[in-house]
C-alpha positions in Angstrom: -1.8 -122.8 137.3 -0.8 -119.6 135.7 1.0 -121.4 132.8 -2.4 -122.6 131.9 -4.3 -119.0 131.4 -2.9 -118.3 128.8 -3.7 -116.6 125.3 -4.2 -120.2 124.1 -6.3 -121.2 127.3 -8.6 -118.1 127.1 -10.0 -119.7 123.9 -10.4 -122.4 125.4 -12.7 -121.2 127.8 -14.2 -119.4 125.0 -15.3 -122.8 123.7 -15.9 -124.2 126.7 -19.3 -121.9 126.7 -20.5 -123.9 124.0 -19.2 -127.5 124.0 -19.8 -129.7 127.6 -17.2 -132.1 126.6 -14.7 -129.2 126.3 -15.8 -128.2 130.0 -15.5 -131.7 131.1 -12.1 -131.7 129.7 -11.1 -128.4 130.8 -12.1 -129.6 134.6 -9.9 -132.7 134.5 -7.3 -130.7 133.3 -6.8 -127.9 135.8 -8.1 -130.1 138.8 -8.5 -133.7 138.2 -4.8 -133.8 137.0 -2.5 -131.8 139.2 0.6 -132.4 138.0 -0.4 -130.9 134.8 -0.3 -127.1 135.4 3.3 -127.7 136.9 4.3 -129.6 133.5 6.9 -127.3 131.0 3.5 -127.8 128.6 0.7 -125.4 127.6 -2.7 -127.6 126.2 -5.6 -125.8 124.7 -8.9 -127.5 123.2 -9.4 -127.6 119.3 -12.6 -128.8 117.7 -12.0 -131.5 114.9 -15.6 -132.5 114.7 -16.3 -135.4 114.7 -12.7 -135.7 116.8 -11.5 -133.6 119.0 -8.4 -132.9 120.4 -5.9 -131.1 122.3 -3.3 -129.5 121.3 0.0 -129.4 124.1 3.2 -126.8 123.0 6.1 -126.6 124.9 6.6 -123.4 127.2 10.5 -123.3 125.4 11.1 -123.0 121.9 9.3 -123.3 118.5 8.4 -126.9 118.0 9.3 -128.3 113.7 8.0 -131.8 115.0 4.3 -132.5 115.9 3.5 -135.7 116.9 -0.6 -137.1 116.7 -1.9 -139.2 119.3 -5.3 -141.1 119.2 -7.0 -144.6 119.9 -9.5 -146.6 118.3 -12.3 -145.5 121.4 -10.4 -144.5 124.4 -9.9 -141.4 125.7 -6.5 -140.3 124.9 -6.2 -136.4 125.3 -4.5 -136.7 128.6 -2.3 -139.9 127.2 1.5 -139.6 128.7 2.8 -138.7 125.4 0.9 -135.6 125.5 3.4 -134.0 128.2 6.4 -136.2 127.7 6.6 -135.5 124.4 6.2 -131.9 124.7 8.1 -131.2 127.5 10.9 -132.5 125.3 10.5 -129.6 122.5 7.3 -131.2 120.2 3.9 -130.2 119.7 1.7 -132.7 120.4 -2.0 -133.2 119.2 -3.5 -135.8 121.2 -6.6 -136.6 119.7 -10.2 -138.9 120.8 -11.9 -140.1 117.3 -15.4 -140.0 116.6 -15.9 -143.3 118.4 -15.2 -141.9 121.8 -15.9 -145.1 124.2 -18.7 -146.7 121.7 -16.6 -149.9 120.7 -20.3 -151.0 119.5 -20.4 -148.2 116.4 -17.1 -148.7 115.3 -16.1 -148.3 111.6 -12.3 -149.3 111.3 -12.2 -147.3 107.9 -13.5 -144.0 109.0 -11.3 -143.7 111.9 -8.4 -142.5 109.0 -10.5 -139.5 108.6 -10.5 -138.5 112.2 -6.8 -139.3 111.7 -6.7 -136.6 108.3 -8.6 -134.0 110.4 -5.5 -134.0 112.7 -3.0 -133.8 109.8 -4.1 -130.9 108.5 -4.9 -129.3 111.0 -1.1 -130.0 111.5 0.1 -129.0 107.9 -1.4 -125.3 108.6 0.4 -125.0 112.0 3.1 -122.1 111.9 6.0 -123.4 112.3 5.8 -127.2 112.1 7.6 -129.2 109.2 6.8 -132.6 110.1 4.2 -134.7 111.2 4.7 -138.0 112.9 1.8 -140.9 114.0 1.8 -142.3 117.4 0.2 -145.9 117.6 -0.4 -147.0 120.9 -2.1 -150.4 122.0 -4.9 -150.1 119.1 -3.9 -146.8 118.0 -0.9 -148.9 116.3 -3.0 -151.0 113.5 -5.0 -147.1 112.8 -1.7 -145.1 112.2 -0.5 -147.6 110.4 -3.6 -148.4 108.1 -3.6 -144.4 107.9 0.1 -144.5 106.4 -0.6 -147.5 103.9 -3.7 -145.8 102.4 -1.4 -142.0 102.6 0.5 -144.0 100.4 -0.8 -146.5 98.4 -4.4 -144.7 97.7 -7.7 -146.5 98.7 -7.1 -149.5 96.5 -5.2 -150.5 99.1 -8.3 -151.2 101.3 -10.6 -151.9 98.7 -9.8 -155.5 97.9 -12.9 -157.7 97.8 -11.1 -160.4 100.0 -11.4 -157.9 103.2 -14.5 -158.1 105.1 -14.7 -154.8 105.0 -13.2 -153.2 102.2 -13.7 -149.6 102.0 -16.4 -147.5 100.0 -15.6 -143.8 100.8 -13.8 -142.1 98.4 -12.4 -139.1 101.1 -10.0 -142.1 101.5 -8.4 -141.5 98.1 -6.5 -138.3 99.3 -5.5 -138.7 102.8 -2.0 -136.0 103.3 1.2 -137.6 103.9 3.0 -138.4 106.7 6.5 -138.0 107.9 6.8 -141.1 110.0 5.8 -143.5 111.9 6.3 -144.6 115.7 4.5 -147.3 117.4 4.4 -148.0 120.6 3.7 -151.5 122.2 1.3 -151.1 119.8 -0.9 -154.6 118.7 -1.4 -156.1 115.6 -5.0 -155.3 115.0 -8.4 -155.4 117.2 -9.5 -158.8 115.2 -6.3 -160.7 116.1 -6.6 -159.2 119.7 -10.2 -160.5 120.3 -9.3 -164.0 118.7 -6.8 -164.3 121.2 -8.8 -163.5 124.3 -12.0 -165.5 122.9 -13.0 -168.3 125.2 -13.2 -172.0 122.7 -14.9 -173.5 125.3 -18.1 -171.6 125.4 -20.8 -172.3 122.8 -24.0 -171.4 122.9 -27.3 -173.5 122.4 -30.2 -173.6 121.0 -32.1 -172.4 124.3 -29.8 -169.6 124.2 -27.8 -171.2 127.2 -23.8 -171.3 127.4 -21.8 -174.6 127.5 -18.4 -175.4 128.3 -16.0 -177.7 126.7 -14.0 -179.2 129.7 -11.0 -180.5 126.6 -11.1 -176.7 126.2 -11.2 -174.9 129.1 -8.2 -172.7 130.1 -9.6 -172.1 133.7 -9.6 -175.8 134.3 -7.0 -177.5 137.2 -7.0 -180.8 134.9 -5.8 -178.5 131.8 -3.1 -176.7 133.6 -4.7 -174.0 135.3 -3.5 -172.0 138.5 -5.5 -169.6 140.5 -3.3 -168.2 142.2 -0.7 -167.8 140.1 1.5 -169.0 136.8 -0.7 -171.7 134.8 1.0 -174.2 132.8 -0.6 -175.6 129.8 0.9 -178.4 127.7 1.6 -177.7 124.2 -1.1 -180.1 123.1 -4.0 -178.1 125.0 -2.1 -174.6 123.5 -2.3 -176.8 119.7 -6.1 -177.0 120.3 -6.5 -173.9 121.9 -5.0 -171.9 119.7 -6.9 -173.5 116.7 -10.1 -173.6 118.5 -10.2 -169.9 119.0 -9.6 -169.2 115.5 -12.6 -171.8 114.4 -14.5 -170.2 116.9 -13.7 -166.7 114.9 -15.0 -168.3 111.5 -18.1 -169.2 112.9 -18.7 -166.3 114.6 -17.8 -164.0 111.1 -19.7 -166.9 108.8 -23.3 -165.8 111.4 -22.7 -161.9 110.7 -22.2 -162.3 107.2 -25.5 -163.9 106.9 -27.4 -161.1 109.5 -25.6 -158.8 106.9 -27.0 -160.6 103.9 -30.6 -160.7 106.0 -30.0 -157.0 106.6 -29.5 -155.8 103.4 -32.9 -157.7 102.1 -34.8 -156.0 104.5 -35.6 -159.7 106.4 -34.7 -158.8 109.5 -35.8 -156.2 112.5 -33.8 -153.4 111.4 -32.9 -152.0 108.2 -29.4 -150.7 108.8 -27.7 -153.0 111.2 -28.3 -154.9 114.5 -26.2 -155.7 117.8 -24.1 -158.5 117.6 -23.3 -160.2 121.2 -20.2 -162.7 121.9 -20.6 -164.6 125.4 -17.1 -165.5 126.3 -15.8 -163.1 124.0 -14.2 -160.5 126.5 -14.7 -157.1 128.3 -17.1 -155.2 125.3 -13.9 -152.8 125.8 -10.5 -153.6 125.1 -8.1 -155.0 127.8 -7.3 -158.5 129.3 -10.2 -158.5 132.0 -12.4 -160.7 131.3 -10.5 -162.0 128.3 -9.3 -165.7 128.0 -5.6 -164.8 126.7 -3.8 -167.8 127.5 -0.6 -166.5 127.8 -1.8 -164.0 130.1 -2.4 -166.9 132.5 1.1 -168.3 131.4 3.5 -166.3 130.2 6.1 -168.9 129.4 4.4 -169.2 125.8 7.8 -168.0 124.0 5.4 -167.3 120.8 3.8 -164.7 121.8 5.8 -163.7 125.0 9.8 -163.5 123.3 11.3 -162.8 120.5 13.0 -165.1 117.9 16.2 -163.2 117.8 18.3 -160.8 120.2 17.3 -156.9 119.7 18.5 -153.9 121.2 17.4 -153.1 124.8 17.5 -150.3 127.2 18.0 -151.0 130.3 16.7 -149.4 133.6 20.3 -147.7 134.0 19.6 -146.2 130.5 21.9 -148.1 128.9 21.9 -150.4 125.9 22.6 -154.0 125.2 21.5 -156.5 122.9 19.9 -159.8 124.1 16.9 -162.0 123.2 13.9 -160.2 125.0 11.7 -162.2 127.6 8.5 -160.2 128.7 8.9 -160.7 132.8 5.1 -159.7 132.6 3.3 -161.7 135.8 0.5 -164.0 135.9 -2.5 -162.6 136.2 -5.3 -165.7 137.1 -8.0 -163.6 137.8 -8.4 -161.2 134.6 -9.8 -164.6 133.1 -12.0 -165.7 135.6 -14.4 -162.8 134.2 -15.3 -164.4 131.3 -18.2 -166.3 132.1 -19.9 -163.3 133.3 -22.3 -160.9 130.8 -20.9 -157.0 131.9 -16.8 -158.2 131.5 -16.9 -161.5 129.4 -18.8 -160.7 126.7 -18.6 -158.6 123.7 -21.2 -156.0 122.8 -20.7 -155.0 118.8 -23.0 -154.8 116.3 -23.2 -156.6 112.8 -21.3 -153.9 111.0 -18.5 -153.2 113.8 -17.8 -156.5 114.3 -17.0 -157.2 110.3 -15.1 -153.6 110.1 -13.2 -153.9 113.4 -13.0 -156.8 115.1 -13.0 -159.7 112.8 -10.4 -161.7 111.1 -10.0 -165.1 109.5 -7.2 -167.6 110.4 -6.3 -171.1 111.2 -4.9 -170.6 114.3 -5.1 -167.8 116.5 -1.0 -167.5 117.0 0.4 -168.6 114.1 -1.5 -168.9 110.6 -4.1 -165.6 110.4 -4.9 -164.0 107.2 -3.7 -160.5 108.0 -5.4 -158.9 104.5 -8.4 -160.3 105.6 -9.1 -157.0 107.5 -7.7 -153.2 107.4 -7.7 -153.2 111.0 -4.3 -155.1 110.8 -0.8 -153.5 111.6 1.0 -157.0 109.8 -1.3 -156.3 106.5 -0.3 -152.3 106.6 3.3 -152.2 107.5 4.4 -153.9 104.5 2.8 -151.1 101.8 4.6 -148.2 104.8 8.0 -146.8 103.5 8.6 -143.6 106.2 10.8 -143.8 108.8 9.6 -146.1 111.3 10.4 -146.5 115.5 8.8 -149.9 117.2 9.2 -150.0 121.1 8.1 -152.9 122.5 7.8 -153.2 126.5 9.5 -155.6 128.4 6.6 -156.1 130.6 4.3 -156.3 127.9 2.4 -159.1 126.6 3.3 -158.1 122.6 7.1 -158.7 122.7 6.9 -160.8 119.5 4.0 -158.6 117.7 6.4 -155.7 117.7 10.0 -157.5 116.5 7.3 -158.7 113.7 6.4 -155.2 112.9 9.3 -154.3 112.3 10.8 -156.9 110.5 7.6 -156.7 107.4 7.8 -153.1 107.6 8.9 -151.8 103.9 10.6 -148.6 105.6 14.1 -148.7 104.6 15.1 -146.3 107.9 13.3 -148.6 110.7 14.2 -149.7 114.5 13.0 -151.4 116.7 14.3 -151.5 120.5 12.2 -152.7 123.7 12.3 -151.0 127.3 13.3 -153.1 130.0 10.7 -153.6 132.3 7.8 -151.1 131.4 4.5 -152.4 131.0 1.4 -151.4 128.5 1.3 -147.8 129.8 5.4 -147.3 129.4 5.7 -147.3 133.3 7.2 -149.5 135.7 6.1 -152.5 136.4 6.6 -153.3 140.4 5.5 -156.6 140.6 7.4 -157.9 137.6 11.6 -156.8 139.2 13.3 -158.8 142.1 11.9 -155.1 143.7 9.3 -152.8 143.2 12.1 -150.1 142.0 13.7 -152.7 139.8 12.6 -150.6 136.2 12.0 -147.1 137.9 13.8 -145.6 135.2 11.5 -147.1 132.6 9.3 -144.3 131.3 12.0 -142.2 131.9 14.0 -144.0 129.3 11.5 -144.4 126.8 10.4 -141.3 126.4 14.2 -139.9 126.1 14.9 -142.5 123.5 11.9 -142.0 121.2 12.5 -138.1 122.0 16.2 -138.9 120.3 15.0 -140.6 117.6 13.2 -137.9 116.4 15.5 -135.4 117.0 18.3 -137.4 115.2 16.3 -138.0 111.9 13.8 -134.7 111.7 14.5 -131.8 114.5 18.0 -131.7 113.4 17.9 -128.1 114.0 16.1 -128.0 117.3 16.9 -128.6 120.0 15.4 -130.9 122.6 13.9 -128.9 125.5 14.7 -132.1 128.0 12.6 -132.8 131.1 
């Protein structure tokens, strides 16, 4: 506890006086998370309105490297990297945006300036010479939309055939970056809520829901297993896949004309209006309540393993090249939530479901117009030229989003490796080894490798501070 009152932590409390979401953080921090105080890190509150974010130093040493951390909505100023990262010699700013658990309000494009708030805020730091992005999960297709428009200018977002292009000129002079890591990070919101959308459901003109039998994944005559791996032919996948992404079109082809309605003044509101999708998932991100049919069978090599071998780490810490099968498990009953209204169905409205979570495509897997949305990692990547690290995780259900990323990535200095049996969150899975200590060394090894890559391309001159 006495690493945390500090210098650094006294103004914290300072502003704890005046902000209640500083207090709320300030109480999870000294008692809802134990470990912390006992961590070689020292975190203090900064107000980045309308972000905010924390700010963790190492106890050793004078940090060159800072390292920014935030999501689309989640709360990520206690996210692992926070105190991995700087226990091993960076600063880390983990950040929340100004859409702090309201998936609903969403604005893809404004979430860069949250993102610019944290980079200068970084630029003036004594001491610090570079500044790296940290895409996890949906903080992946942000960083990365953050870099393309750091480089390219707004024109890069502006093009008529998004459906959202962005309007704001503070985009025009976002501050570089120094590189750019991503971390089992996903190829955009859109793509993420095509995939889990449930074909089958439709709803009719008395506002109730009906299900396709041909297309429903939680069907024993279409392959489905509750208690454990389902097995879908590839015809059903064929029509599932391309159902979901018809599914998407209609769903974008009814906001666009509530938008047109909107903006005529002929419907209830004059600004915008909620936009609900029965079957469409959990109205937060995640699997639960999601129809992501390779969640219920994993053996769908498309989405589940790579096309060619790639370095891996295994749980001994050691590298070897291979093709990369997630060993990620079954799980039956994440999908059985989606007939339900609180965890199958999504809750945007008109405007944050064009901006965020909309794409168009053919098929859900394999034909998706990428540029059809900023809030795409595959459309950014290619217009991002810093150094760039993908991990993917080897119990993750992305393996082939990330060997994708980096293979369109225009960075001439780019890697990508995976982590042998780590799920989403980089830690072990248990249930996924032949036993639960199988990949114990996984977040171990992560962590030490992405702390090497840094240190081997910008801390040169620092030295790591270890664990």
């Amino acid at each position: 506890m006495k690493h945390l009152l500090n210098g650094q932590v006294q103004s914290f409390l300072t502003a704890v006086r005046c902000d209640l979401s500083a207090r709320a953080l300030l109480i999870t921090l000294l008692f809802a998370s134990p470990t912390l105080a006992a961590t070689a890190t020292q975190p203090s509150y900064i107000d980045l309105s309308p972000a905010k974010g924390v700010v963790y130093l190492p106890i050793k040493g004078n940090p060159v490297v800072a390292v920014l951390v935030m999501h689309r909505t989640m709360n990520f100023l206690t996210h692992p990297a926070c105190t991995e990262l700087s226990k091993r010699g960076f600063l880390v700013l983990c950040m929340n945006s100004r859409f702090e658990n309201n998936e609903a309000q969403v604005r893809f494009e404004e979430l860069a300036l949250d993102v610019k708030m944290g980079v200068e805020y970084l630029r003036n730091y004594p001491g610090i010479s570079t500044i790296l992005l940290w895409g996890h999960s949906g903080g992946a297709p942000i960083m990365s939309f953050y870099s393309a428009v750091a480089e390219k200018g707004s024109a890069y977002c502006r093009d008529s055939a998004r459906l959202s292009p962005c309007n704001d000129p503070a985009l025009d002079h976002l501050p570089a970056i120094d590189g750019l890591i991503l971390t089992d990070g996903h190829p955009g919101n859109p793509t993420m809520v095509m995939r889990g959308l449930n074909p089958a459901v439709s709803v009719q003109s008395d506002g109730k829901l009906r299900i396709d039998p041909s297309l429903d994944a939680l069907s024993v005559t279409n392959g489905f297993n509750r208690n454990g791996q389902s097995h879908y032919s590839s015809d059903f996948r064929s029509r599932f896949f391309a159902a979901q992404a018809g599914r998407m079109q209609s769903l974008i082809a009814q906001a666009q004309a509530l938008r047109t309605e909107i903006s005529k003044g002929q419907e209830r509101y004059p600004d915008d209006d909620m936009y609900l999708i029965p079957g469409g998932g959990p109205p937060s991100g995640g699997i639960t309540g999601a129809v992501h049919l390779y969640v219920l069978d994993p053996s769908i090599d498309e989405v589940m393993s790579t096309e060619r071998p790639h370095r891996i780490i295994l749980n001994n810490g050691q590298p070897t090249t291979a093709m990369i099968h997630s060993v990620f498990k079954a799980d039956p009953q994440s999908a059985l939530l989606s007939r339900t209204f609180r965890y199958g169905t999504k809750q945007f409205t008109v405007s944050s479901f064009l901006s965020a979570n909309a794409v168009r495509a053919t098929d859900s897997i394999a034909s998706i117009e990428e540029c059809s949305t900023n809030n795409s990692t595959l459309c950014a990547l290619p217009q991002v030229t810093v150094p760039l690290l993908v991990v993917g995780m080897g119990a993750s259900i992305l393996i082939r989003d990330a060997e994708r990323f980096e293979a369109v990535a225009a960075s001439h200095d780019k890697e990508l490796v995976y982590i042998e049996g780590a799920n989403h969150w980089y830690a072990p899975c248990r249930e996924c080894g032949a036993n639960p200590a199988a990949y114990e060394n996984a977040t171990r090894n992560f962590f030490d490798y992405v702390s090497g890559w840094i240190n081997r391309r910008f801390a040169k001159e620092a030295k790591s501070v270890g664990q």
